[in-house]
N, CA, C and O atoms as CSV, one atom per row, in Angstrom:
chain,resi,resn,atom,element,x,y,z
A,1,UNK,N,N,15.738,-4.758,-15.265
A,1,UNK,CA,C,16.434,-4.122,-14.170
A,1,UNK,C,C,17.268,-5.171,-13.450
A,1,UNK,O,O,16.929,-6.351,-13.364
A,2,UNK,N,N,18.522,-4.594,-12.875
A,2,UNK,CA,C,19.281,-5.843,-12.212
A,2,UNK,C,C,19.226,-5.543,-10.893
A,2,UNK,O,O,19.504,-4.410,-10.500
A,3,UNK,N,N,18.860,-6.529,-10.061
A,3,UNK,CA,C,18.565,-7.036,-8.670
A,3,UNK,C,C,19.766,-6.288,-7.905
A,3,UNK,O,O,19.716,-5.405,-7.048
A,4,UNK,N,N,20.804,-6.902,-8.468
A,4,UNK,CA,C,22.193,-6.812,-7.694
A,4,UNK,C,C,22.792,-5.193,-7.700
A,4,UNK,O,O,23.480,-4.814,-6.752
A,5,UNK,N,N,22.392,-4.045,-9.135
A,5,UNK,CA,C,23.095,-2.973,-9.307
A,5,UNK,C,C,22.141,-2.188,-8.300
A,5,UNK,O,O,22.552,-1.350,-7.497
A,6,UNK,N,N,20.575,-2.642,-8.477
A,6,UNK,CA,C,19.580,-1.767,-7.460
A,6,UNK,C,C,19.841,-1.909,-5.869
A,6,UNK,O,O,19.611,-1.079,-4.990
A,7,UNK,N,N,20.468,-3.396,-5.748
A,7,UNK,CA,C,21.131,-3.530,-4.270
A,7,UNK,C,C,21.714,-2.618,-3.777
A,7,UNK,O,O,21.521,-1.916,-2.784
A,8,UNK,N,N,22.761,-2.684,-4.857
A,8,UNK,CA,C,24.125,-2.097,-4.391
A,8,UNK,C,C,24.015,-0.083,-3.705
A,8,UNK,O,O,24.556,0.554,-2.801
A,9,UNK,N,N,23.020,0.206,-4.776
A,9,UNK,CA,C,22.704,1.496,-5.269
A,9,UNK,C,C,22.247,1.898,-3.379
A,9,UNK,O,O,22.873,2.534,-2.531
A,10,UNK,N,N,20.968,1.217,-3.323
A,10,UNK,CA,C,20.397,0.880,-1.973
A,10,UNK,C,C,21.077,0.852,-0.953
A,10,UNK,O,O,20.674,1.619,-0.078
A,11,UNK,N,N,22.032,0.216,-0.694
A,11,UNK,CA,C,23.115,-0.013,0.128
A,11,UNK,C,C,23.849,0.954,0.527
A,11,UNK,O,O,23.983,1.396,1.668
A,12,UNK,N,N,24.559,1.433,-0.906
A,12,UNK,CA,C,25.103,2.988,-0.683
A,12,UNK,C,C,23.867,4.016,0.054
A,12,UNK,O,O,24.026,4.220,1.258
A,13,UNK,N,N,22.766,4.604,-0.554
A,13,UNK,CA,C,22.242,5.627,0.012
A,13,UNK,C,C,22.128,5.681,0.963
A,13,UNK,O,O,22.558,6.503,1.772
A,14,UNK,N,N,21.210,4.372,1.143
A,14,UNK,CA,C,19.878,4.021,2.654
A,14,UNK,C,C,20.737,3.465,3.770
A,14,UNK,O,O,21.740,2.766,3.630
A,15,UNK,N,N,20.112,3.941,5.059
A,15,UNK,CA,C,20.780,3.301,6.003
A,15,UNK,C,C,20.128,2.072,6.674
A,15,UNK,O,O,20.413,1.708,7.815
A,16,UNK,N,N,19.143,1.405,5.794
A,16,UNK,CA,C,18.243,0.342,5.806
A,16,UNK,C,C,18.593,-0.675,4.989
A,16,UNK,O,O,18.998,-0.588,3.830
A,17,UNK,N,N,18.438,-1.536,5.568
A,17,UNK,CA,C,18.619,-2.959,4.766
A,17,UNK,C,C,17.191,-3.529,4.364
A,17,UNK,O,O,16.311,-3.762,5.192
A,18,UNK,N,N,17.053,-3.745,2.854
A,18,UNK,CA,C,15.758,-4.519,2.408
A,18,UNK,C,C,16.234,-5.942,2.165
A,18,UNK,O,O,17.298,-6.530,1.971
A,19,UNK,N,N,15.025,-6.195,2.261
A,19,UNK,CA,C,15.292,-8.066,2.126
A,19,UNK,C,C,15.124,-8.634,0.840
A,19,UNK,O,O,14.355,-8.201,-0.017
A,20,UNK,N,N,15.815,-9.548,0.738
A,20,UNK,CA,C,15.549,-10.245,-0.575
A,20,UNK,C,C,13.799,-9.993,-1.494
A,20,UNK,O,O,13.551,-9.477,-2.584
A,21,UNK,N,N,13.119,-10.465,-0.713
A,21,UNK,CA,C,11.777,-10.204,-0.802
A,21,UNK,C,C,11.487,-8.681,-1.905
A,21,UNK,O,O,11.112,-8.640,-3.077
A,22,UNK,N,N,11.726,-7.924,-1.257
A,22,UNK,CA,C,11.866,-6.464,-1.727
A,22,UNK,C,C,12.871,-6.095,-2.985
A,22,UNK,O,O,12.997,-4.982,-3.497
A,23,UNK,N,N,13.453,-7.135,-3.298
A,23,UNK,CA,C,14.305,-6.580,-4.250
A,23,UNK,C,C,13.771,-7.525,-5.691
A,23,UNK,O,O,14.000,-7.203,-6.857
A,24,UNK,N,N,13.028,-8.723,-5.242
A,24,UNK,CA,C,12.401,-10.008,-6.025
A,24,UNK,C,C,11.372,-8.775,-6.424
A,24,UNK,O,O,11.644,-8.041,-7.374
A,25,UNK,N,N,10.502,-8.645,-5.854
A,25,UNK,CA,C,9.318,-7.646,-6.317
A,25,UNK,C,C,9.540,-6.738,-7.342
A,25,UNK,O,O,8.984,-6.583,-8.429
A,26,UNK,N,N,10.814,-5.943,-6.578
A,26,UNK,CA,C,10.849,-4.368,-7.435
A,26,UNK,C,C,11.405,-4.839,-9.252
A,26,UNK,O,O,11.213,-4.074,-10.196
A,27,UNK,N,N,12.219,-6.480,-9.425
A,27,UNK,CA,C,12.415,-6.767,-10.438
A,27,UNK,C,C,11.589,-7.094,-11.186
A,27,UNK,O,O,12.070,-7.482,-12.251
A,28,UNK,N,N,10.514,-7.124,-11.136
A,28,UNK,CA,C,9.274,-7.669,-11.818
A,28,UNK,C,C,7.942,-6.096,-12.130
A,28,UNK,O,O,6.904,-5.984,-12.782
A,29,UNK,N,N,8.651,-5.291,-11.362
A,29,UNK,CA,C,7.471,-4.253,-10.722
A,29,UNK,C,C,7.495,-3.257,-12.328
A,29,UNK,O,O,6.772,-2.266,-12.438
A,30,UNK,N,N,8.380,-3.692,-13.407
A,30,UNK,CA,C,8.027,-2.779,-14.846
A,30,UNK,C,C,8.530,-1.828,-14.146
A,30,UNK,O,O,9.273,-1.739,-13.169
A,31,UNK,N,N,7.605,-0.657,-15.311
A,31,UNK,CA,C,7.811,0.985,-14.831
A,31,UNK,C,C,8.153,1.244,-13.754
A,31,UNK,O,O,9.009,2.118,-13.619
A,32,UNK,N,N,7.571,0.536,-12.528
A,32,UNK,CA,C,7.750,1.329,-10.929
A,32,UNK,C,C,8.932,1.025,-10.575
A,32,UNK,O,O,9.112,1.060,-9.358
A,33,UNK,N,N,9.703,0.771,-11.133
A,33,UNK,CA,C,11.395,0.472,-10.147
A,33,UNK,C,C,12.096,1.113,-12.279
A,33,UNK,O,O,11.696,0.889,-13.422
A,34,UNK,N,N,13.278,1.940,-11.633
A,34,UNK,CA,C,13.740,2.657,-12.567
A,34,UNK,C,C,15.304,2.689,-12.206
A,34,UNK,O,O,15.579,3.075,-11.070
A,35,UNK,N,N,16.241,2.360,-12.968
A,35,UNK,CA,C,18.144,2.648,-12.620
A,35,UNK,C,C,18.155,3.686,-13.665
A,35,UNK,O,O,17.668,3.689,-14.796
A,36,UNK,N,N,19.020,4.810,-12.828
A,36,UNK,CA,C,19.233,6.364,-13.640
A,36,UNK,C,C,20.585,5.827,-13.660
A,36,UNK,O,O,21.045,4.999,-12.874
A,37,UNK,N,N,21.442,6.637,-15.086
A,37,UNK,CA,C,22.779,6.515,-15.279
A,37,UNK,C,C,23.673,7.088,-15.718
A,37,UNK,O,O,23.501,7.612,-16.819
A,38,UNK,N,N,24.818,7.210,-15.137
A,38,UNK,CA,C,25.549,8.719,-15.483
A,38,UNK,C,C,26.848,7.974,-16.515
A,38,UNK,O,O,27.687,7.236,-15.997
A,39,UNK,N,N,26.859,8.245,-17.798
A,39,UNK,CA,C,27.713,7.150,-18.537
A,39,UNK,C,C,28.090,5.925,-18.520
A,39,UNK,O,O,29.162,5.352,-18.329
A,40,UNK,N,N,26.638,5.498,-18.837
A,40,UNK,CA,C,26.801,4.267,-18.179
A,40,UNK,C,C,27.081,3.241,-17.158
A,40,UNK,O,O,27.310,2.037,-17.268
A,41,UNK,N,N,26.984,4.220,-15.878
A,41,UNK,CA,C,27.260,3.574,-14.816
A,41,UNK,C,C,25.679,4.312,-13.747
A,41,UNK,O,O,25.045,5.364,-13.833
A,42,UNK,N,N,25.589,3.176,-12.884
A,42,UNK,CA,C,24.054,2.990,-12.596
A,42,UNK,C,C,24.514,4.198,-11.009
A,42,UNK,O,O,25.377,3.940,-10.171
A,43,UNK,N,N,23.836,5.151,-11.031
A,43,UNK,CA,C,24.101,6.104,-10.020
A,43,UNK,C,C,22.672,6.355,-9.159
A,43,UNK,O,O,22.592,7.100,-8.182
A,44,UNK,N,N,21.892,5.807,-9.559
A,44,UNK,CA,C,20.934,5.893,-8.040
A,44,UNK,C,C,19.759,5.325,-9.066
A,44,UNK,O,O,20.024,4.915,-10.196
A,45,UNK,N,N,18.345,5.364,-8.474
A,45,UNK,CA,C,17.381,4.768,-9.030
A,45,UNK,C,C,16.083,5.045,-8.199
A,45,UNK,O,O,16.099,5.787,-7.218
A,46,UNK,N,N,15.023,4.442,-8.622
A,46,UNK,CA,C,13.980,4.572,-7.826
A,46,UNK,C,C,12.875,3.342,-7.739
A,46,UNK,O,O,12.694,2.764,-8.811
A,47,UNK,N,N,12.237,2.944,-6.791
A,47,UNK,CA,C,11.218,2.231,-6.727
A,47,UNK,C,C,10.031,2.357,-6.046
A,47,UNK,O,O,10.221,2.736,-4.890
A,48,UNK,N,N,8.581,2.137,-6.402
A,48,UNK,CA,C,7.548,2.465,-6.639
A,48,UNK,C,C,6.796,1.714,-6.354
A,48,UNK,O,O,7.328,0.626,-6.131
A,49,UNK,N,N,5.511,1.718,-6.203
A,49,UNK,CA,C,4.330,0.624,-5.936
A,49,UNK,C,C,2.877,1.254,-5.673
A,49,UNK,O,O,2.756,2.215,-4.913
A,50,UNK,N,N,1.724,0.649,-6.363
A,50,UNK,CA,C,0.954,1.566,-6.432
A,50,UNK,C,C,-0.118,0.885,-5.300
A,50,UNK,O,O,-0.360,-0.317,-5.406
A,51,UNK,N,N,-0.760,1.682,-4.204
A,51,UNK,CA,C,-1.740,1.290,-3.067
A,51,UNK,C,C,-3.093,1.736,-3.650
A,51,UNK,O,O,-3.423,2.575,-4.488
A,52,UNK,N,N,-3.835,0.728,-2.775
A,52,UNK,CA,C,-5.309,1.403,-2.523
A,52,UNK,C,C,-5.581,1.886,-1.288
A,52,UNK,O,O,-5.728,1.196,-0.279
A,53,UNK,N,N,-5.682,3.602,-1.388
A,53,UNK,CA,C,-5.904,3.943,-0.286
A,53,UNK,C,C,-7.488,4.169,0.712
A,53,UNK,O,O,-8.444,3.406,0.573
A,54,UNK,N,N,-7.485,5.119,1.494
A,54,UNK,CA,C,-8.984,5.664,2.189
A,54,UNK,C,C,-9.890,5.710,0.807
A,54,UNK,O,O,-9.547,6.136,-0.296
A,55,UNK,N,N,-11.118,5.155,1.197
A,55,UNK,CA,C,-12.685,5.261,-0.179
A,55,UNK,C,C,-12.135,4.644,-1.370
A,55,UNK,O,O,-12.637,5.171,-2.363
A,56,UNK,N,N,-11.056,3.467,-1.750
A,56,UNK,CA,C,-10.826,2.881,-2.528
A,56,UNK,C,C,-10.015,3.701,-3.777
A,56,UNK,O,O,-10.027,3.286,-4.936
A,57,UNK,N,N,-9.266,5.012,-3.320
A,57,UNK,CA,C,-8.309,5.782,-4.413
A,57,UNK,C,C,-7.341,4.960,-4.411
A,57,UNK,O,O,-7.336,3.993,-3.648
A,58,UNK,N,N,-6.208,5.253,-5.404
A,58,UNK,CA,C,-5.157,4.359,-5.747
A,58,UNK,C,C,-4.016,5.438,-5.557
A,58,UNK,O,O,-4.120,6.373,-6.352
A,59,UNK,N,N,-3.393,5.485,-5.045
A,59,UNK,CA,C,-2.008,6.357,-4.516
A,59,UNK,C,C,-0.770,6.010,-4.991
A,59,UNK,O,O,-1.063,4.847,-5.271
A,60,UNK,N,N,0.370,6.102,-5.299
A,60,UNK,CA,C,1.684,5.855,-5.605
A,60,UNK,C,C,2.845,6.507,-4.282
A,60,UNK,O,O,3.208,7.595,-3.835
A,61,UNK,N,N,3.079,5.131,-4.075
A,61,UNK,CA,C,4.349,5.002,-3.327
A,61,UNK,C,C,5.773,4.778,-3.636
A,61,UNK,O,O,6.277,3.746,-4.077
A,62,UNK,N,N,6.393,5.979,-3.320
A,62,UNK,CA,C,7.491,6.272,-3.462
A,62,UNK,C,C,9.026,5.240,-2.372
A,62,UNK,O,O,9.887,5.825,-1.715
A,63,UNK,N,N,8.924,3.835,-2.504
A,63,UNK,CA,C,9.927,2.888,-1.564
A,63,UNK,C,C,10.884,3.932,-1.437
A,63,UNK,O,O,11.043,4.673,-0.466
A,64,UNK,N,N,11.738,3.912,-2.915
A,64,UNK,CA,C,12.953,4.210,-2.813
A,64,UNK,C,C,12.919,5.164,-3.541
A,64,UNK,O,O,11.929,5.395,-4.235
A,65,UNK,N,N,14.188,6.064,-3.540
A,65,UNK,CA,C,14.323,7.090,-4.728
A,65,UNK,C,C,15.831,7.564,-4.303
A,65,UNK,O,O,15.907,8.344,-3.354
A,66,UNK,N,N,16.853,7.205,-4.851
A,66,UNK,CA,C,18.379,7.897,-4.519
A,66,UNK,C,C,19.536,8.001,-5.491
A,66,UNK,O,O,19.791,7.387,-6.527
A,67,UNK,N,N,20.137,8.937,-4.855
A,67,UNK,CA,C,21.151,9.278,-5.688
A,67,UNK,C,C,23.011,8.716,-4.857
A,67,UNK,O,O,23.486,8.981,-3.753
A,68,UNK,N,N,23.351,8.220,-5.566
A,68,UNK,CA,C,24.844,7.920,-5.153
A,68,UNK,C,C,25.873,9.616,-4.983
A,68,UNK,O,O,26.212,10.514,-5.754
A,69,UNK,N,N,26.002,9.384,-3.880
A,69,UNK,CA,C,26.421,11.229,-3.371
A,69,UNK,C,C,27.498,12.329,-4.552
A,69,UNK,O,O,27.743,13.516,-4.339
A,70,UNK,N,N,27.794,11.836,-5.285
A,70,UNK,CA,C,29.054,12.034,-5.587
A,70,UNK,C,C,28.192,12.747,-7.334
A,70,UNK,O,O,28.681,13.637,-8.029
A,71,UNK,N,N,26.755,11.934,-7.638
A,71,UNK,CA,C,25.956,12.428,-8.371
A,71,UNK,C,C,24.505,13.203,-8.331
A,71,UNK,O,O,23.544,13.291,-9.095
A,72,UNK,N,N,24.946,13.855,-6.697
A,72,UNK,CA,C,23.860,14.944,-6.529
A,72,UNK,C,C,23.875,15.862,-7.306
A,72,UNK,O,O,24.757,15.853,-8.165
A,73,UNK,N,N,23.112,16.731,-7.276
A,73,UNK,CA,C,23.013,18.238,-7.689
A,73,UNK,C,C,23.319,18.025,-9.680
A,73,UNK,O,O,23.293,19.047,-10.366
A,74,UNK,N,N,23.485,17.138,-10.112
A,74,UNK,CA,C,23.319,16.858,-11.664
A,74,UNK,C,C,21.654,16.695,-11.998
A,74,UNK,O,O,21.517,15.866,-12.898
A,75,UNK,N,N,20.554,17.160,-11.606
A,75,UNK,CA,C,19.121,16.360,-12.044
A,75,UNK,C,C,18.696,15.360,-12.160
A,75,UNK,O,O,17.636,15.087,-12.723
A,76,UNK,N,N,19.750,14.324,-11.438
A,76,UNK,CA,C,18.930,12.626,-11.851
A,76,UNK,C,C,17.602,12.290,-10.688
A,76,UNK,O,O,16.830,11.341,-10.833
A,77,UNK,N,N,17.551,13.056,-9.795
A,77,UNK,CA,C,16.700,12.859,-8.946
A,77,UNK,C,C,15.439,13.683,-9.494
A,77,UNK,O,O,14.310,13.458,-9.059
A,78,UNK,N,N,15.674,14.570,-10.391
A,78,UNK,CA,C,14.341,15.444,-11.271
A,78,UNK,C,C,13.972,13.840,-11.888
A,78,UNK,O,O,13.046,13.078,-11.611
A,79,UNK,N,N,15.090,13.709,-12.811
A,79,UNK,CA,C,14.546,12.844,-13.979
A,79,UNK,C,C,14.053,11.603,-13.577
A,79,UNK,O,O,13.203,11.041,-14.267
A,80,UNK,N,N,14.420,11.171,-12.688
A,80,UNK,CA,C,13.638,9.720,-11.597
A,80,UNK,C,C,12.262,10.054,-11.321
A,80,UNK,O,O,11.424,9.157,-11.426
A,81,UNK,N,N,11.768,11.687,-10.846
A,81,UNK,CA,C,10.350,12.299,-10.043
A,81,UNK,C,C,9.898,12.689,-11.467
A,81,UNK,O,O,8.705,12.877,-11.227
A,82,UNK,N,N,10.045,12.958,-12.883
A,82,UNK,CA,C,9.508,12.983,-13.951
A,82,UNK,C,C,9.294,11.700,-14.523
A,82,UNK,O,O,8.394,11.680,-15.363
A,83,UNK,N,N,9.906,10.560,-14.287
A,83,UNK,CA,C,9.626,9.187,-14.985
A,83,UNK,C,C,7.884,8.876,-14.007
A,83,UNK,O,O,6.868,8.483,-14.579
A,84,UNK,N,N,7.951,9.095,-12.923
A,84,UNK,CA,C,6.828,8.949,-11.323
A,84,UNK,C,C,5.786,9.754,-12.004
A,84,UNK,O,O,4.624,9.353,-12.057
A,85,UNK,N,N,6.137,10.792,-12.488
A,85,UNK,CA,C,5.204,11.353,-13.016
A,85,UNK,C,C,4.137,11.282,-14.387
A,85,UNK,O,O,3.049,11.800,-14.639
A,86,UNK,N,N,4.914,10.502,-15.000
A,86,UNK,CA,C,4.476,10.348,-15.907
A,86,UNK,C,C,3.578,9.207,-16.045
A,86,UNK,O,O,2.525,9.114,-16.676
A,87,UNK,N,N,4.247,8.300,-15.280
A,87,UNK,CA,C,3.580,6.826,-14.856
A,87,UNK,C,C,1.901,7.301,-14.291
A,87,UNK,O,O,0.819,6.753,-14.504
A,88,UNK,N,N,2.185,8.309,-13.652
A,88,UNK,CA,C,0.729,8.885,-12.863
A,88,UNK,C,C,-0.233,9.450,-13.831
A,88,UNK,O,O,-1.441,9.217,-13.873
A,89,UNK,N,N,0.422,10.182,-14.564
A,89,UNK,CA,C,-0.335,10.913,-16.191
A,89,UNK,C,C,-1.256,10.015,-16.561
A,89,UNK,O,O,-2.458,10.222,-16.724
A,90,UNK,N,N,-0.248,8.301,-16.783
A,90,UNK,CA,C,-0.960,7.551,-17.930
A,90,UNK,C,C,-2.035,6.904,-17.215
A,90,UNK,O,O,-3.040,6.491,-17.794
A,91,UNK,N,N,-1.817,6.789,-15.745
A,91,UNK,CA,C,-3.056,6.053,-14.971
A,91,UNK,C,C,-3.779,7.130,-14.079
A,91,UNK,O,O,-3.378,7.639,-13.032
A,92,UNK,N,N,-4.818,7.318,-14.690
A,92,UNK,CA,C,-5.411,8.820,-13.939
A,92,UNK,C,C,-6.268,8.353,-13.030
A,92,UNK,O,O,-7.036,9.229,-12.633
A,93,UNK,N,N,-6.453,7.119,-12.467
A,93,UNK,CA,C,-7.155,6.647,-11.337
A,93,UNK,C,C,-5.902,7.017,-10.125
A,93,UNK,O,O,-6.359,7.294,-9.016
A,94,UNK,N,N,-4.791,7.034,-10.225
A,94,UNK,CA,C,-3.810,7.367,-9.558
A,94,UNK,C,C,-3.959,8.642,-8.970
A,94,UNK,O,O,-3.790,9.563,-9.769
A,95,UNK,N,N,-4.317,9.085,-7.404
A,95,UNK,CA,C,-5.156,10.219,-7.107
A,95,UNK,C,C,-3.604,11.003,-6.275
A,95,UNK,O,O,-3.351,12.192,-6.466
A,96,UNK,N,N,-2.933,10.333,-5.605
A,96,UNK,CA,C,-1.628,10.951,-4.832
A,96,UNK,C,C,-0.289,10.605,-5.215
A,96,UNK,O,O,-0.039,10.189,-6.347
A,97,UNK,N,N,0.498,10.742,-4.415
A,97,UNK,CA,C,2.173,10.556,-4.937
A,97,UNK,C,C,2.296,10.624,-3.226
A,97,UNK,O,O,1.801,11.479,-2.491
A,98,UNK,N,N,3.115,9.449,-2.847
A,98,UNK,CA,C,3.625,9.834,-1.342
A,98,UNK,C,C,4.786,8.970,-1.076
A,98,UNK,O,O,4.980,8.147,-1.971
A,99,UNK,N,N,5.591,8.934,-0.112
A,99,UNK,CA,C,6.915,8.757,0.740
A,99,UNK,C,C,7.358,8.890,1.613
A,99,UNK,O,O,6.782,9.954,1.841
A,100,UNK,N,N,8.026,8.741,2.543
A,100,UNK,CA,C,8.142,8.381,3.579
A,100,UNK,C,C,9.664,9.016,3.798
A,100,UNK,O,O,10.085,8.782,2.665
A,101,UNK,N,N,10.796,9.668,4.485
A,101,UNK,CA,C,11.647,10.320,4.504
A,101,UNK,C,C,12.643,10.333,5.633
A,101,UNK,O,O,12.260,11.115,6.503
A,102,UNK,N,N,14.019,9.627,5.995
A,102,UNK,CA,C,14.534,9.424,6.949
A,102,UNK,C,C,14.782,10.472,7.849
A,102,UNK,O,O,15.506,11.354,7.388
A,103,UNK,N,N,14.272,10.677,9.349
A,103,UNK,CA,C,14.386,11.816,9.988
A,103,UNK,C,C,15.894,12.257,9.853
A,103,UNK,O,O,16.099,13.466,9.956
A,104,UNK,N,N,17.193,11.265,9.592
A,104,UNK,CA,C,18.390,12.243,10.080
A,104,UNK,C,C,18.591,12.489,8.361
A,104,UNK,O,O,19.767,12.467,7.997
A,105,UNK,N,N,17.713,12.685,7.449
A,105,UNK,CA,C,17.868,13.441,6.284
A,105,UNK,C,C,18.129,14.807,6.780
A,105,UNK,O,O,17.600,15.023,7.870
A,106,UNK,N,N,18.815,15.811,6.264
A,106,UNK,CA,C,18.670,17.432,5.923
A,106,UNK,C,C,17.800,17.583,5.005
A,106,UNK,O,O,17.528,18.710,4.592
């Protein structure tokens, strides 16, 4: 995965700035950080991280997950929440799926 295209991607959606820190991680993070692409060009993506939550369950956190506006309403945001899903399939100690959601979203 490239640091710089997941930046960029980030940049566009979010109205948050992550830190270097956060972007070092998600390059190393395998499966849990994902770039979706619409002919070859990197149009949104997602990143992931798995917690231990309440009584020692293991949960999946949803950082990031976006689409570059212009490639809404095509399914890449299905096919990003089916890659999440599947990741969860293969580790069945994985008990939730959760995220966090900017209030001035619609």
């Amino acid at each position: 995965m490239s640091f710089q295209q997941l930046k960029r991607i980030n940049q566009s959606v979010f109205p948050v700035s992550y830190n270097e820190k956060f972007y070092k991680d998600v390059v190393v993070a395998g499966d849990l950080a994902k770039l979706a692409y619409f002919n070859d060009v990197v149009v949104g993506g997602v990143c992931c991280r798995v917690d231990t939550r309440e009584q020692g369950k293991k949960a999946l956190y949803i950082m990031t997950l976006g689409t570059l506006a212009p490639y809404r309403r095509y399914g890449i945001g299905t096919l990003l929440l089916r890659h999440i899903f599947k990741i969860c399939e293969r580790d069945q100690q994985i008990k939730a799926i959760y995220l966090h959601v900017q209030v001035s979203e619609e």
